[in-house]
C-alpha positions in Angstrom: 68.1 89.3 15.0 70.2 87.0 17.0 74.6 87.6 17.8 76.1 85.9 19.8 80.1 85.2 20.5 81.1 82.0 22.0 84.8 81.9 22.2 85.8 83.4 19.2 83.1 82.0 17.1 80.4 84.7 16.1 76.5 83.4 15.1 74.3 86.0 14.0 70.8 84.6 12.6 68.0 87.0 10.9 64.4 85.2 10.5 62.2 86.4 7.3 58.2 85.1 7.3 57.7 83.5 3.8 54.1 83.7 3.1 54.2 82.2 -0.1 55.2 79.0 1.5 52.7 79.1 4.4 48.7 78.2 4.5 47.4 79.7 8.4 44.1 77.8 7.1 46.4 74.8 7.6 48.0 76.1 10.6 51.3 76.1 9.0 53.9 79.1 9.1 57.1 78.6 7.3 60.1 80.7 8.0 63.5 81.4 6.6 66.8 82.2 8.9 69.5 83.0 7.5 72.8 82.2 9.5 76.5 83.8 9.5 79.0 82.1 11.3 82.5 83.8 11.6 85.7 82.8 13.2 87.0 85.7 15.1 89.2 83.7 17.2 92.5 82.7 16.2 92.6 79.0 15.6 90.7 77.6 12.8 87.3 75.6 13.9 85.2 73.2 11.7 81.9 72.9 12.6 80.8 69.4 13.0 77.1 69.3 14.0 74.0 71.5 15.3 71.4 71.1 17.7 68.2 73.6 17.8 65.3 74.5 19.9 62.3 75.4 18.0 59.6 76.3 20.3 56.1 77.5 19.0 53.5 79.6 20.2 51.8 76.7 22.4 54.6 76.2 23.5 55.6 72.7 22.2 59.1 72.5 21.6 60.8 69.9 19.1 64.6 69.1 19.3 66.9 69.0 16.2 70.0 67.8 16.2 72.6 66.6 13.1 75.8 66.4 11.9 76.6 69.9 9.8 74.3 72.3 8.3 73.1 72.2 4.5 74.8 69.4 4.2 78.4 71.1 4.7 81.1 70.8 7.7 82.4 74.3 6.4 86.2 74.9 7.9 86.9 78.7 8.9 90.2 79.8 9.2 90.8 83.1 11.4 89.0 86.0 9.9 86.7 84.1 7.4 82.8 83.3 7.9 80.1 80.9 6.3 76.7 81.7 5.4 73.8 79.5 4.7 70.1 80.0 4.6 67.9 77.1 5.7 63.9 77.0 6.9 61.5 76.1 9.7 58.1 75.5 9.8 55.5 75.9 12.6 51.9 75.3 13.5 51.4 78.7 14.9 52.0 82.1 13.5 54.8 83.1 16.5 57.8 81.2 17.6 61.5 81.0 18.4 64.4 78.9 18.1 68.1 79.1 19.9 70.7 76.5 19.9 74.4 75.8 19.4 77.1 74.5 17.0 79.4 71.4 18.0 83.1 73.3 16.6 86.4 71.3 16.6 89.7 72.7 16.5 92.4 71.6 14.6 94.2 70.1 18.1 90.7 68.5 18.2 89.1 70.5 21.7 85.5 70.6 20.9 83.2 73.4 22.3 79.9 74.4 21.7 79.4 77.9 19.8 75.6 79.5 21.5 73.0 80.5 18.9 71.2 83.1 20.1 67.4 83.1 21.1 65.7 84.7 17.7 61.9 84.9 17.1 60.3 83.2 13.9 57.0 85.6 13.5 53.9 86.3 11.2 54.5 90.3 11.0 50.8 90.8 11.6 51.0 88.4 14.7 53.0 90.8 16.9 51.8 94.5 18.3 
């Protein structure tokens, strides 16, 4: 599990292996995350877009980067939180992703909110 704080803004991200979605014969592991965002700070932020870091177990590492997440700019005033669930897929059966969340206050300051480093992995694939 990942938390992280980044001036108020709270990410914690939990990863779940969905075998029913992958095929290891094709080299293909698909994981869930599922992310909650609170504001803990005491301005309200929208979050206006994401960027990701999914590295695999070869270590290849793809970029993602777009505006919102599942298709939302959710708005959190103090003390309230989003959650949203959302997948990845890999070629090989271990992983991890991190990244951040573009947030804009109501004056308009943007700042980047940290996402955590969080392991996507097979449960047999670790010891």
């Amino acid at each position: 599990m990942s938390d992280h704080s980044t001036r108020g803004v709270r990410i914690q991200v939990k990863a779940t292996y969905l075998p029913e979605q992958s095929s290891p014969r094709e080299r293909r592991w698909v994981f869930a995350y599922h992310v909650v965002i609170s504001n803990q700070g005491d301005e309200p932020v929208r979050l206006e877009s994401r960027h990701w870091v999914i590295t695999d177990g070869s270590g290849n590492v793809e970029q993602v980067r777009g505006p919102g997440v599942v298709g939302q700019n959710p708005r959190l005033l103090p003390g309230e939180s989003f959650e949203y669930t959302s997948g990845c897929p890999l070629r090989t059966a271990v992983g991890t992703m991190h990244g951040s969340y573009r947030m804009v206050t109501d004056a308009g300051g943007t700042f980047d909110a940290e996402i955590a480093p969080f392991t996507l992995a097979c449960p047999d694939a670790l010891n």
